[in-house]
Every structure is written in C-alpha cells, then in structure tokens.
BALOBA-1460 file (C-alpha; in Angstrom, 3 decimals):
// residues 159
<rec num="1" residu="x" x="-0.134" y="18.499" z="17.523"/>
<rec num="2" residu="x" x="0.224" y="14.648" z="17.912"/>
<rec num="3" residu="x" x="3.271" y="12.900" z="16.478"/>
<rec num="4" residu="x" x="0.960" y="11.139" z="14.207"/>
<rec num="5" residu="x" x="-0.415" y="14.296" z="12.800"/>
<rec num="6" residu="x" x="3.040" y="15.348" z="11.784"/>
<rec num="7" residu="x" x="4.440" y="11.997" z="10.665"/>
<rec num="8" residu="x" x="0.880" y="11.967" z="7.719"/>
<rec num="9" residu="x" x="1.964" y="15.953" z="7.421"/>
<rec num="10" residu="x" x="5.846" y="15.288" z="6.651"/>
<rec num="11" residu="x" x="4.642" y="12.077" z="4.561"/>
<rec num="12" residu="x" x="1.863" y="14.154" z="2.192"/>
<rec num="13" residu="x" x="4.642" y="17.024" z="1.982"/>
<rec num="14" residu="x" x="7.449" y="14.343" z="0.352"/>
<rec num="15" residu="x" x="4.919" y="12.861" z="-1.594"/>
<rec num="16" residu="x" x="3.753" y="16.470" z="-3.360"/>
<rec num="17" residu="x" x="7.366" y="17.277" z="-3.387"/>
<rec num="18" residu="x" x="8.207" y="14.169" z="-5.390"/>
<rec num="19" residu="x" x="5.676" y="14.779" z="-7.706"/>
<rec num="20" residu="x" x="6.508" y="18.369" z="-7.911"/>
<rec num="21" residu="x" x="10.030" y="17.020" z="-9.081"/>
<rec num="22" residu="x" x="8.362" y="14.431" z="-11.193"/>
<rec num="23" residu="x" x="6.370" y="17.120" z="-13.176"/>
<rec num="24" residu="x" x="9.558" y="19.442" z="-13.436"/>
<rec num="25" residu="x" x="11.388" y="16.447" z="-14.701"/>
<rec num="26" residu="x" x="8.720" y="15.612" z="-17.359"/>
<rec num="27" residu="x" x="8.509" y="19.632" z="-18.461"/>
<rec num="28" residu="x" x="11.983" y="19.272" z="-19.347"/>
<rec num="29" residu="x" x="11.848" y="15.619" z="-21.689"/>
<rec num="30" residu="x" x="8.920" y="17.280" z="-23.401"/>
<rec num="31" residu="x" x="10.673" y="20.516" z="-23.928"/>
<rec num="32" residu="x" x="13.734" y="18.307" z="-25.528"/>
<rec num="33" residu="x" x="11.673" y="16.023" z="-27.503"/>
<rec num="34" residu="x" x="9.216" y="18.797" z="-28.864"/>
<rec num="35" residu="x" x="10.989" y="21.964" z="-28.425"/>
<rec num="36" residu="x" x="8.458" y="24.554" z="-29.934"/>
<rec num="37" residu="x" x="5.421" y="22.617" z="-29.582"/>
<rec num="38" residu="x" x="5.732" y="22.023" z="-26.293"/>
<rec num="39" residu="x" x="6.598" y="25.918" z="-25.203"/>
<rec num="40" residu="x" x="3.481" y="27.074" z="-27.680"/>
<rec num="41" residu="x" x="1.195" y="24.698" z="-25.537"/>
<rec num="42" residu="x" x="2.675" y="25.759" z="-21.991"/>
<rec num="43" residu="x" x="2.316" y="29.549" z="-22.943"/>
<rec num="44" residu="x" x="-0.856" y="28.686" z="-24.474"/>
<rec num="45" residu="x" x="-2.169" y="26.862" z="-21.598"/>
<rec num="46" residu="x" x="-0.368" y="29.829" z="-19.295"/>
<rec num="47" residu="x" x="-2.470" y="32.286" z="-21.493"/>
<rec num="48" residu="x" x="-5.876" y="30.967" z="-21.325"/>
<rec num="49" residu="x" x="-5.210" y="30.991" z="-17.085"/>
<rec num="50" residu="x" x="-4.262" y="34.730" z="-17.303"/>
<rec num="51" residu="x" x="-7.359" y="35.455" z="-19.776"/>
<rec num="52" residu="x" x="-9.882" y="33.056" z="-17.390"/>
<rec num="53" residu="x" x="-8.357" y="35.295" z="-14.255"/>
<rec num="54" residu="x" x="-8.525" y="38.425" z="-15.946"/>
<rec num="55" residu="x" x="-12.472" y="37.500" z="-16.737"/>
<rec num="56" residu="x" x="-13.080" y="36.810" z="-13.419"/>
<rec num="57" residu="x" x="-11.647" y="39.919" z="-11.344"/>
<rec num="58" residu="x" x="-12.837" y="41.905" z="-14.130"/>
<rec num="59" residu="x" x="-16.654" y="40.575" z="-13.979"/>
<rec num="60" residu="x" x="-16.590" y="39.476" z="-17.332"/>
<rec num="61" residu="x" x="-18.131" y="35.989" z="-16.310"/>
<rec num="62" residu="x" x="-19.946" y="34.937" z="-13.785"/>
<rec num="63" residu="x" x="-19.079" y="31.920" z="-11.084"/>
<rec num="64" residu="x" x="-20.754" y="29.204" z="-13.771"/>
<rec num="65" residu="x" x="-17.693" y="30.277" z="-16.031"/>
<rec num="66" residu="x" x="-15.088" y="29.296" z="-12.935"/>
<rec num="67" residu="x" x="-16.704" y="26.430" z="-12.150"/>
<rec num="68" residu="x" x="-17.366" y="24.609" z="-15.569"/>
<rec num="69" residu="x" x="-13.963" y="25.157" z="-15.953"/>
<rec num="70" residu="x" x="-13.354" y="23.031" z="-12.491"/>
<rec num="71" residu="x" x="-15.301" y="20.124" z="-13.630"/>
<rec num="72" residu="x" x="-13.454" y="20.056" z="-17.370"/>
<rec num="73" residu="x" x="-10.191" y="20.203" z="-14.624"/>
<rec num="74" residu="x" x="-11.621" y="17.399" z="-12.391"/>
<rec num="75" residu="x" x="-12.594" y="15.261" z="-15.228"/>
<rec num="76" residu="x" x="-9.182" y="15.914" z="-17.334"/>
<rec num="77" residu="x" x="-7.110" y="14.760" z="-14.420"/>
<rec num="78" residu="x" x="-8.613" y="10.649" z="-13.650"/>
<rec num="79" residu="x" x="-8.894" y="10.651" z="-17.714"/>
<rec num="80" residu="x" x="-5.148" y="11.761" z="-17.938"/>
<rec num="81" residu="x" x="-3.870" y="9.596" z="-15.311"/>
<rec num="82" residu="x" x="-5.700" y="6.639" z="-17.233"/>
<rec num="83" residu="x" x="-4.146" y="7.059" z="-19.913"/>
<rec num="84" residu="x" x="-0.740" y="7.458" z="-18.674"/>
<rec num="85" residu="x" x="-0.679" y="4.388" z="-16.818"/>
<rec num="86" residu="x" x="-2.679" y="2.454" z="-20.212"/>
<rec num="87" residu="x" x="0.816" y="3.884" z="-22.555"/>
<rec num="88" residu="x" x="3.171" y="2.953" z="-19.816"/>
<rec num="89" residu="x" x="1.631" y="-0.699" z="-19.567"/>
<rec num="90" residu="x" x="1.743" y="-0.603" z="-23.474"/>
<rec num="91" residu="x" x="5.257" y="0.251" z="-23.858"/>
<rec num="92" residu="x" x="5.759" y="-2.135" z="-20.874"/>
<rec num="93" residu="x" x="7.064" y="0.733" z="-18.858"/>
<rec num="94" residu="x" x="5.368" y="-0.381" z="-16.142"/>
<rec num="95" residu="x" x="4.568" y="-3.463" z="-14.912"/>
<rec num="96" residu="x" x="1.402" y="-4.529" z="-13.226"/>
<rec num="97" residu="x" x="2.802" y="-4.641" z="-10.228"/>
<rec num="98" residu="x" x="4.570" y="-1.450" z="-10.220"/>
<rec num="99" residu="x" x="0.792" y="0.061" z="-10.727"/>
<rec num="100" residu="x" x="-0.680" y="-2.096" z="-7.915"/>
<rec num="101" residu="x" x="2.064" y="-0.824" z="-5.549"/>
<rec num="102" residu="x" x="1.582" y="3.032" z="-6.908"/>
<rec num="103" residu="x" x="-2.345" y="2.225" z="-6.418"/>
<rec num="104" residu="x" x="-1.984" y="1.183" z="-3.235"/>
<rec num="105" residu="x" x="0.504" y="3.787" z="-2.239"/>
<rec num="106" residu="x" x="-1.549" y="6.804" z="-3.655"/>
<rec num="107" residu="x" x="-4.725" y="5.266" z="-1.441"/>
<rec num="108" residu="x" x="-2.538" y="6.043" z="1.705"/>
<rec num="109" residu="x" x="-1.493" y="9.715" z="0.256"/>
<rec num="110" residu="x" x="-4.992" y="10.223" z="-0.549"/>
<rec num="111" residu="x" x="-6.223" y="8.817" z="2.687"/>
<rec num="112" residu="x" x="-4.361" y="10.435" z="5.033"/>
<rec num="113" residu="x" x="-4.618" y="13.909" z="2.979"/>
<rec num="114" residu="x" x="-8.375" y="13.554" z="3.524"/>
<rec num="115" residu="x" x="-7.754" y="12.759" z="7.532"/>
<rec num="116" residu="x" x="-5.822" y="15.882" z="7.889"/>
<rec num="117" residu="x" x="-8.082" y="18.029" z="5.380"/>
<rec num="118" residu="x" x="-10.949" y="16.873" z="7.633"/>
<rec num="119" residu="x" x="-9.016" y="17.902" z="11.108"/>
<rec num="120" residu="x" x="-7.804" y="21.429" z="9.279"/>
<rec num="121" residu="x" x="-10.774" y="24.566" z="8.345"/>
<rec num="122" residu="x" x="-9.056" y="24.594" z="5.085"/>
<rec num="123" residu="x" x="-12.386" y="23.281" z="3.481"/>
<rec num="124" residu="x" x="-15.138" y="25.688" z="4.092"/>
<rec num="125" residu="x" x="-18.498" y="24.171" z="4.459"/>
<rec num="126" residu="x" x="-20.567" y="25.758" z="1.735"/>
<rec num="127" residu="x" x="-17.924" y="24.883" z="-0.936"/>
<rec num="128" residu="x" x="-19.296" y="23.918" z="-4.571"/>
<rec num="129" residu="x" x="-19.763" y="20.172" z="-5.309"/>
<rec num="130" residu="x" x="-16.732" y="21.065" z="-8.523"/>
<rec num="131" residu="x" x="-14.621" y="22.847" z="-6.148"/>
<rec num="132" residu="x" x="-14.911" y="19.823" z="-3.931"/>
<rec num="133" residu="x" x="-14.422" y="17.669" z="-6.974"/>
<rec num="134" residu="x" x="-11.363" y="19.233" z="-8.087"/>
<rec num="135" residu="x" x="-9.602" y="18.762" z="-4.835"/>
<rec num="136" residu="x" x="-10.656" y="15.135" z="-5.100"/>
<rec num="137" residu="x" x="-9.439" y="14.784" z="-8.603"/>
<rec num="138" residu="x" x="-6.142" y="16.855" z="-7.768"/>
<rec num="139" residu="x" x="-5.400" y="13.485" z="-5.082"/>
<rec num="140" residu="x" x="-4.556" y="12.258" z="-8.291"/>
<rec num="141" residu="x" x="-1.576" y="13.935" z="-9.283"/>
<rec num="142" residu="x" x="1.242" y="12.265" z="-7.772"/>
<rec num="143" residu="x" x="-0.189" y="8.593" z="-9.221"/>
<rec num="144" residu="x" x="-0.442" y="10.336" z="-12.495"/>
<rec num="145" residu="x" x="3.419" y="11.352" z="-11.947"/>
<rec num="146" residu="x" x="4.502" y="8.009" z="-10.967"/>
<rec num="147" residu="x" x="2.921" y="6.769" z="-14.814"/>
<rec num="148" residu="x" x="4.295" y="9.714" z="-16.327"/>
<rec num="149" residu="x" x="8.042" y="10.206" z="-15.185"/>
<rec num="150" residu="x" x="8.956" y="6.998" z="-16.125"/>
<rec num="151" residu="x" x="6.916" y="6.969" z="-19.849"/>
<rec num="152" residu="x" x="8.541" y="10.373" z="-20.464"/>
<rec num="153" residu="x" x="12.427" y="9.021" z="-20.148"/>
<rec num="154" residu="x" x="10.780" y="5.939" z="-22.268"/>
<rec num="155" residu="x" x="10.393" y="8.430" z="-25.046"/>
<rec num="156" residu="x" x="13.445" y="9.843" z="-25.288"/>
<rec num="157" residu="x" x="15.074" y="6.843" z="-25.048"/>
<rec num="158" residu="x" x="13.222" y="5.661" z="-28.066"/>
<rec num="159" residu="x" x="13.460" y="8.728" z="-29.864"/>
C-alpha cells in the first residue's frame, strides 16, 4: 500500500469521524431544545428502519420497495444539506466564505473517497443506479455537518 493511499485513507477516516462527532453533537442540542419531539422522531425514524428490515428478510416486499426507499434517501440528503447551509447563511451563521472553504474541502473528501472506492472491490459492478446514488449522495454528509453543527449551537443560543 503506497503512502499516498494511506495518507487519503487516514484523511477520509478523520473527516467521517468529525462528522460522526458533529452528528452526535447535534443529537444532543436537539434533544435539549425539543426534548420529546425530538426522541418521538428518532424512535420513529428507528421504527420505520426495523419495520422496512423486517419487510425485507421476511419477503414482504420486493427489491423496488428497498430501492425507492434509496432514491427518497439520495434525494433527502443534497435537499437537506441545502437547506442547512440556506438557514445558516440566514442566521448569518455562516459566512460565504466559510461555505466556499467547506465546498471546496468536501470536493477533496469526496474526491479522494471516489479514488480509493475505485482502487477497493467494495463496489460491485452490477450495483443499482439508487444504490450507486445513495453512496454518491451519502459524500454529502460531512458538508451537511459542517452547516449543521454550527446552526444547531445557534439555536440554543437563541433559545
């Protein structure tokens, strides 16, 4: 393995682990700004995974099921982000050159995820076009984290 190889390996593994933190972070405003609303929604949202799995092992649906619900998942994600970055530019969270850098900086993460994707057999070749989509849109999570760390604290400093 090449020492470039590891340095993009070591730099995508901070980068999920910051947004990781970032997410874990966020849970924990939300939980303190919205108490029950927010734990109804994550058990909600942790129900409708166990009920889609369930489906699925048990042959309730079929594979259109699974993957309709990785397109509303690859769609939900760019729209998301969007809008996280559009309130934290509103509440002048952010300024437009924070989001240039994080743009700029996520096009590296993303770039050199897809290098060592494309060296690895973690892709399989006949993979659906909203499986592939999915992993595409997922890229997106640690820009969406950058918007939504800092927006979160915003609130509860406002609050």
């Amino acid at each position: 393995m090449g020492l470039t190889r590891l340095a993009g390996m070591a730099a995508v593994a901070l980068i999920q682990f910051s947004t990781a933190v970032a997410f874990l972070a966020t849970k924990q405003v939300f939980l303190a700004l919205y108490g029950r609303r927010a734990i109804l929604g994550l058990m909600g949202l942790a129900l409708h995974f166990l009920a889609a799995v369930t489906a699925v092992s048990r042959d309730w649906v079929g594979a259109s099921f699974v993957e309709a619900h990785a397109w509303a998942i690859a769609a939900l994600i760019p729209v998301g982000t969007l809008f996280l970055f559009r309130e934290a530019l509103a509440d002048r969270i952010l300024a437009q050159r924070h989001t240039a850098g994080a743009v700029l900086v996520w096009a590296g993460f993303a770039a050199t995820s897809l290098a060592l994707l494309r060296d690895s057999a973690v892709l399989p070749s006949g993979m659906p076009l909203a499986f592939m989509a999915l992993a595409a849109s997922l890229s997106l999570l640690p820009l969406a984290a950058f918007a939504l760390a800092p927006w979160s604290f915003g609130l509860i400093r406002h609050s």
